[in-house]
C-alpha positions as CSV (number, residue, x, y, z in Angstrom):
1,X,53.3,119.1,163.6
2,X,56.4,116.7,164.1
3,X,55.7,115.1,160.3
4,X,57.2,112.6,158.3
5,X,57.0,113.1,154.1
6,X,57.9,109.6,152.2
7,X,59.3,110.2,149.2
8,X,60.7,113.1,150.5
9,X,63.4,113.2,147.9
10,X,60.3,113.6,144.9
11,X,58.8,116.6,143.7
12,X,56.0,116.3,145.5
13,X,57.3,115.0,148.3
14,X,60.1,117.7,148.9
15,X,57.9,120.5,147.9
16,X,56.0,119.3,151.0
17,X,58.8,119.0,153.3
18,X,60.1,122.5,152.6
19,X,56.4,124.3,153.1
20,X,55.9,122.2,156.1
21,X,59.5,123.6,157.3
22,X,58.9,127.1,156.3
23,X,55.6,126.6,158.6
24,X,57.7,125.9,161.8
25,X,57.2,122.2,161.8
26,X,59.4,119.7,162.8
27,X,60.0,117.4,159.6
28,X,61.4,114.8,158.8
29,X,62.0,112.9,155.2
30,X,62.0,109.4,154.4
31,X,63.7,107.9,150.9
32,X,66.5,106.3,149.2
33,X,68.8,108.8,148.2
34,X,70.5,111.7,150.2
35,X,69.0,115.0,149.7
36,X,72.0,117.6,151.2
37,X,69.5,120.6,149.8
38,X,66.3,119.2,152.1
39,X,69.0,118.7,155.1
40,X,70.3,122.6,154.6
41,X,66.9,124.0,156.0
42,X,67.1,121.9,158.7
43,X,65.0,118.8,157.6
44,X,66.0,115.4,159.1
45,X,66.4,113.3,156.8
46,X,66.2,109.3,156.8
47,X,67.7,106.7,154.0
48,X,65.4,103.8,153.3
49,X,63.5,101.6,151.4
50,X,59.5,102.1,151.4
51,X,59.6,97.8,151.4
52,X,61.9,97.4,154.1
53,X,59.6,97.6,157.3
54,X,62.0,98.2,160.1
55,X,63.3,101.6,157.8
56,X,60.1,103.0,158.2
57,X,59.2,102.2,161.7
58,X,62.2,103.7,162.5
59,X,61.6,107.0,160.1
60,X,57.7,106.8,162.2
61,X,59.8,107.3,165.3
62,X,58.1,110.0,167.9
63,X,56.2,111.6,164.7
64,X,52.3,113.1,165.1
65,X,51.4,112.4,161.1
66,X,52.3,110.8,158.5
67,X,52.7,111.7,154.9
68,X,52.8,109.1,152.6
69,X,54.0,110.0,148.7
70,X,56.0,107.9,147.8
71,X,54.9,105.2,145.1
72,X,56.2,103.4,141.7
73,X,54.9,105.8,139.5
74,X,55.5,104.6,135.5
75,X,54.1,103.7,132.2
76,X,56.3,100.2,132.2
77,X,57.1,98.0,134.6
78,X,56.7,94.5,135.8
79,X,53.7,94.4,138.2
80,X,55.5,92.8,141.2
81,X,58.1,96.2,141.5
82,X,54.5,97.9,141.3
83,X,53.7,95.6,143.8
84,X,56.1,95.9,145.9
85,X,56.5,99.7,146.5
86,X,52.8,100.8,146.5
87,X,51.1,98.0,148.3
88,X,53.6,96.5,150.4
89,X,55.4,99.7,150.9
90,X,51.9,101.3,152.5
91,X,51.4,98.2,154.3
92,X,54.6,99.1,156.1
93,X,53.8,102.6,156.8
94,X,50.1,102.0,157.8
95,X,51.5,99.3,160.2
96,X,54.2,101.7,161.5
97,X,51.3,104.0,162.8
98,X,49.6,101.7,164.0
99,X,52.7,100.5,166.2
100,X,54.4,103.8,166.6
101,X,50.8,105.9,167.8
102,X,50.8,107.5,165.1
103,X,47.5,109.3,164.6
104,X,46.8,110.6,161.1
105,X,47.6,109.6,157.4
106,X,47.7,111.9,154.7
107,X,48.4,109.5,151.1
108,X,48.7,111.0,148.2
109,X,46.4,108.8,145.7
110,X,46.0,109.2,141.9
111,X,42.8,110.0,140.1
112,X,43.9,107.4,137.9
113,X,42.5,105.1,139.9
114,X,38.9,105.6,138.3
115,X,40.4,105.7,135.1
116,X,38.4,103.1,132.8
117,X,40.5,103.5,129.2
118,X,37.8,106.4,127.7
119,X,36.9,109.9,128.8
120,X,36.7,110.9,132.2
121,X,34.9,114.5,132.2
122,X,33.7,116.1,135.6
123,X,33.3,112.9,137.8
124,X,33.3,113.4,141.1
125,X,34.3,111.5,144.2
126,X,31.2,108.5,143.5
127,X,33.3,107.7,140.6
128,X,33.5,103.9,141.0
129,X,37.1,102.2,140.7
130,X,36.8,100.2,137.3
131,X,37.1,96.5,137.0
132,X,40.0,96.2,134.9
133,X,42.8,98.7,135.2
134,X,45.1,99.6,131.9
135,X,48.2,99.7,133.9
136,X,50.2,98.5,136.8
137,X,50.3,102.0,138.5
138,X,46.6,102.9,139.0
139,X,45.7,99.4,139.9
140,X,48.3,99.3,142.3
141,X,47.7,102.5,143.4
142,X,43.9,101.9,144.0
143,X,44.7,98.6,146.3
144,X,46.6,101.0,148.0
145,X,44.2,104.1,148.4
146,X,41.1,101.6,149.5
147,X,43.7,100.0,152.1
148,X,44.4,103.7,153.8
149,X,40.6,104.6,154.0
150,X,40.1,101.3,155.2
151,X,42.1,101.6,157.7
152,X,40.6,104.9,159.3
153,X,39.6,104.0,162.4
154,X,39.5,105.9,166.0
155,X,43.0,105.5,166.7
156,X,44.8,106.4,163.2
157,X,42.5,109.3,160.6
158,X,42.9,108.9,157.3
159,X,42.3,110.5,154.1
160,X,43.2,110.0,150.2
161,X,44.2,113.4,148.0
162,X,44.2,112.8,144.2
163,X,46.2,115.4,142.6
164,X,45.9,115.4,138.9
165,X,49.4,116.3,136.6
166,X,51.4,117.7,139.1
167,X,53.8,120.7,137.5
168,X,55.9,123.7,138.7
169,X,60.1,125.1,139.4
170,X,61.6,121.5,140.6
171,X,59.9,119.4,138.3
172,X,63.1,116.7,137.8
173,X,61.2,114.1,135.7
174,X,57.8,115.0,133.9
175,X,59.1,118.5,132.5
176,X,62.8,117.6,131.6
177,X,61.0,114.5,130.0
178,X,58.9,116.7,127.7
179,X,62.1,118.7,126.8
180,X,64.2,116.4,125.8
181,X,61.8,114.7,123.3
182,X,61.1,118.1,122.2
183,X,64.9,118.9,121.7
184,X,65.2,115.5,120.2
185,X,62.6,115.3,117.4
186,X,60.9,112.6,119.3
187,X,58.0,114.7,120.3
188,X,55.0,113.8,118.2
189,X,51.1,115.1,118.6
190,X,49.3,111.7,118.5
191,X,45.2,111.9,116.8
192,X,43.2,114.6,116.0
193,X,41.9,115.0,118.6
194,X,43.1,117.8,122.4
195,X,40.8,116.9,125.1
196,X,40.7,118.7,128.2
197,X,42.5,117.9,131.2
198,X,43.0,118.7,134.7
199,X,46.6,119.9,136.1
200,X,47.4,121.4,139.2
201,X,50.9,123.7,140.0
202,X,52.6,121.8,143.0
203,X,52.2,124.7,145.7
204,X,48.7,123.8,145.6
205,X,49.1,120.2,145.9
206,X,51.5,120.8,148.7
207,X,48.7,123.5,150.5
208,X,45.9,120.8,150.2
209,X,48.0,118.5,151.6
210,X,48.7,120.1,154.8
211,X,44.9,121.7,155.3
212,X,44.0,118.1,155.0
213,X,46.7,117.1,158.1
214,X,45.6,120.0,160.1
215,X,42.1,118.9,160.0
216,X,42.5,115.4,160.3
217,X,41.2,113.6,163.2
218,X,38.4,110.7,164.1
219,X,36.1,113.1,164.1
220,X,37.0,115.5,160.7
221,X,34.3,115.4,157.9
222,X,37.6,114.4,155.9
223,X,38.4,111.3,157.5
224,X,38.2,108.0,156.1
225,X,37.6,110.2,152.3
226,X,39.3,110.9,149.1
227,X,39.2,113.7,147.5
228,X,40.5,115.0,143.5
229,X,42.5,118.0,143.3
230,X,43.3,120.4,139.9
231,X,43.5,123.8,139.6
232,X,40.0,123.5,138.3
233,X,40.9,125.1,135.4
234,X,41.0,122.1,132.6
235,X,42.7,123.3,129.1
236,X,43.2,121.3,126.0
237,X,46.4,118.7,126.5
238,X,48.3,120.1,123.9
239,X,48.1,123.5,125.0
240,X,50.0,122.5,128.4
241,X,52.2,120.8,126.9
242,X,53.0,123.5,124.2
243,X,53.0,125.8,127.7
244,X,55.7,123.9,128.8
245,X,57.7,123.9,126.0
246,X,57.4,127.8,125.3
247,X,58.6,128.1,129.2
248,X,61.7,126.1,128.0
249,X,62.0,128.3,124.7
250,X,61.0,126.0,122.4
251,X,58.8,126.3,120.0
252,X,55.2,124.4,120.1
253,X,54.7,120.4,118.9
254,X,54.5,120.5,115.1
255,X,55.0,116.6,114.5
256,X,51.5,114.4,114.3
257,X,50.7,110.8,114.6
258,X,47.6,109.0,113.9
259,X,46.1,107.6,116.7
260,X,46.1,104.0,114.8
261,X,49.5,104.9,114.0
262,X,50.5,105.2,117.4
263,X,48.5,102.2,119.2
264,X,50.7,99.6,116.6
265,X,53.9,101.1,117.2
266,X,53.5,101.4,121.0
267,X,52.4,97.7,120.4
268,X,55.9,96.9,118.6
269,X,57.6,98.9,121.5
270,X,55.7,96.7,124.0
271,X,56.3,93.4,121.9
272,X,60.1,94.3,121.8
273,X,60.6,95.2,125.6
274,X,58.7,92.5,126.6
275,X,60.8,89.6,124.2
276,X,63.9,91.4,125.0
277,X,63.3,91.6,128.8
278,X,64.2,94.9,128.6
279,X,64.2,96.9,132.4
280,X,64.0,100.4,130.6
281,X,60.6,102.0,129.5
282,X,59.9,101.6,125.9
283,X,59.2,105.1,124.3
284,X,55.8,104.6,123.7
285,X,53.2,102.6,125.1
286,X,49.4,101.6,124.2
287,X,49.0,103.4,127.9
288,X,50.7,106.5,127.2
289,X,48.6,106.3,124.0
290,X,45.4,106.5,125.4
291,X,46.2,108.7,128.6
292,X,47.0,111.4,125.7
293,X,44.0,110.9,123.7
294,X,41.1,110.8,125.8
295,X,40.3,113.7,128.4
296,X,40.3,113.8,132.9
297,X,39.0,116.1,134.2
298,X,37.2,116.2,138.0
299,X,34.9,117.7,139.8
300,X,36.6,119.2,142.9
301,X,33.8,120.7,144.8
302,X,33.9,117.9,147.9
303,X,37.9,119.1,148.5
304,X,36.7,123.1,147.8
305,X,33.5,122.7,150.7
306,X,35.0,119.7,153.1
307,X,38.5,120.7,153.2
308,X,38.1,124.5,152.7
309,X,40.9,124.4,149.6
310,X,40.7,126.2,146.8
311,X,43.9,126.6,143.9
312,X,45.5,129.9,143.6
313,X,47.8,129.7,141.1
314,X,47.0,129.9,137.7
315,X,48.3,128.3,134.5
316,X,49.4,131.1,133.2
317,X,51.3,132.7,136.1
318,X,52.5,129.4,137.0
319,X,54.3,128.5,133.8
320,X,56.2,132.0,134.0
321,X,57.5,130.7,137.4
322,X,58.4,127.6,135.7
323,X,60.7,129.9,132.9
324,X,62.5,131.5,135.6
325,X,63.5,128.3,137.1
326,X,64.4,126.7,133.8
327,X,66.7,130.2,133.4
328,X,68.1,130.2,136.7
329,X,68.3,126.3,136.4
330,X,71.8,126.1,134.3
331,X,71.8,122.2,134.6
332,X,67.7,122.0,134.1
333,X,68.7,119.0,131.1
């Protein structure tokens, strides 16, 4: 394939890049920063803003498929940056293949797009998008997702992956997040309650990602679709998390909040942000609330049967991969 990743300089989205690499294809990444480690394996790589359209034209130049991660992704936020980055920004790249030849799309979505504020336990694909979203990301991420499958047509394939808690070695946000709450004391169990959730270690994220390309075309059973991804293995959120910060070498969360507890101080937080005009992301919000107290987890069978993906690495195995990074990682935090 002669592919371009955007977001290339993500976790996801340079995971991706360096598997498609190792493959033999001819890749080529698209973001804002410059990524010197994704250029030393002999990736091309092109600086550029998702919103500015000529940037990605350019980036879409004499490519076969397009990979589209990047996105906003945040628990704060003003909705026009939302906006902005994943609307407008796939509006640019679906126009760019359309202009450019370019025949198949491969976006990576967000299951959080059927999130409705309670639990969401074994859903499936027929899992409606809800009528009122509980933050800027998934709505904006749902606009974009129903744009790309509504844009599948005979000349340009597309399909929507929804990859649930991405982890694994090169995690530069999610994980070193978790670790420096933990180190600081600012780590707190919120409720009584540890409901199951879906994750899913990046190698299989990346691996569904190109089975879906390589199948991709105006005739695939895939195209025009969009599918959940986990490891199909959903544990207790806690237990993850604790995983994670065992992996680090610290000890499990000890600290508890009451649910009630937490909803009126992430209401202060969001009070105080919003008065101040703050551009940073209060420390707790009646979002991150809720998306750790109520459970997602998916039925993957449509990705297992249609896209012939299964996961293969498991929770266990995967967070001892993530200690050796975190060892051989002097600078993880």
């Amino acid at each position: 394939m002669r592919a371009l990743v955007t977001g290339g300089g993500g976790f996801m989205g340079a995971a991706l890049a360096r598997k498609l690499r190792e493959r033999g294809d001819s890749v080529r990444v698209f973001g804002r920063g410059d990524y010197a480690e994704l250029e030393a394996v002999g990736i091309d790589c092109a600086r550029g803003d998702i919103v500015d359209y000529e940037a990605v034209k350019a980036a879409c130049d004499d490519r076969d498929v397009v990979f589209h991660a990047a996105a906003k992704v945040g628990l704060w936020g003003r909705y026009e940056d939302f906006h902005a980055v994943n609307i407008d920004g796939t509006k640019n790249v679906l126009r760019a293949c359309s202009e450019q030849g370019i025949g198949r799309l491969v976006f990576t979505g967000s299951p959080s797009v059927v999130f409705h504020g309670g639990d969401v336990e074994g859903v499936n694909e027929s899992a409606p998008y809800p009528a009122n979203f509980d933050s800027f990301y998934s709505q904006t991420k749902a606009l974009s997702e129903q744009m790309v499958l509504a844009a599948d047509h005979d000349k340009l394939s597309t399909v929507s992956l929804r990859p649930h808690f991405i982890w694994g070695p090169g995690d530069r946000n999610l994980l070193p997040r978790v670790v420096a709450k933990a180190r600081a004391g600012q780590l707190f169990r919120i409720g009584d309650d540890n409901k199951l959730v879906d994750t899913i270690y990046v190698d299989d994220a990346v691996s569904a990602h190109i089975l879906a390309a390589v199948q991709l075309s105006p005739l695939s059973e895939i195209s025009g679709k969009a599918y959940f991804l986990s490891g199909d293995d959903p544990r207790p959120f806690w237990e993850i998390v604790n995983r994670m910060l065992g992996a680090a070498g610290l000890g499990p969360v000890k600290k508890r909040l009451p649910k009630k507890a937490a909803y009126a101080l992430a209401a202060l937080c969001e009070g105080t942000w919003s008065a101040l005009r703050l551009s940073s992301e209060p420390p707790l919000t009646k979002f991150l609330v809720n998306t750790l107290t109520t459970a997602h987890w998916f039925d993957i069978s449509a990705a297992k049967r249609e896209l012939g993906w299964k996961p293969t690495v498991k929770i266990e195995d995967g967070m001892e991969r993530v200690a050796h990074w975190i060892k051989a990682t002097q600078n993880f935090i």
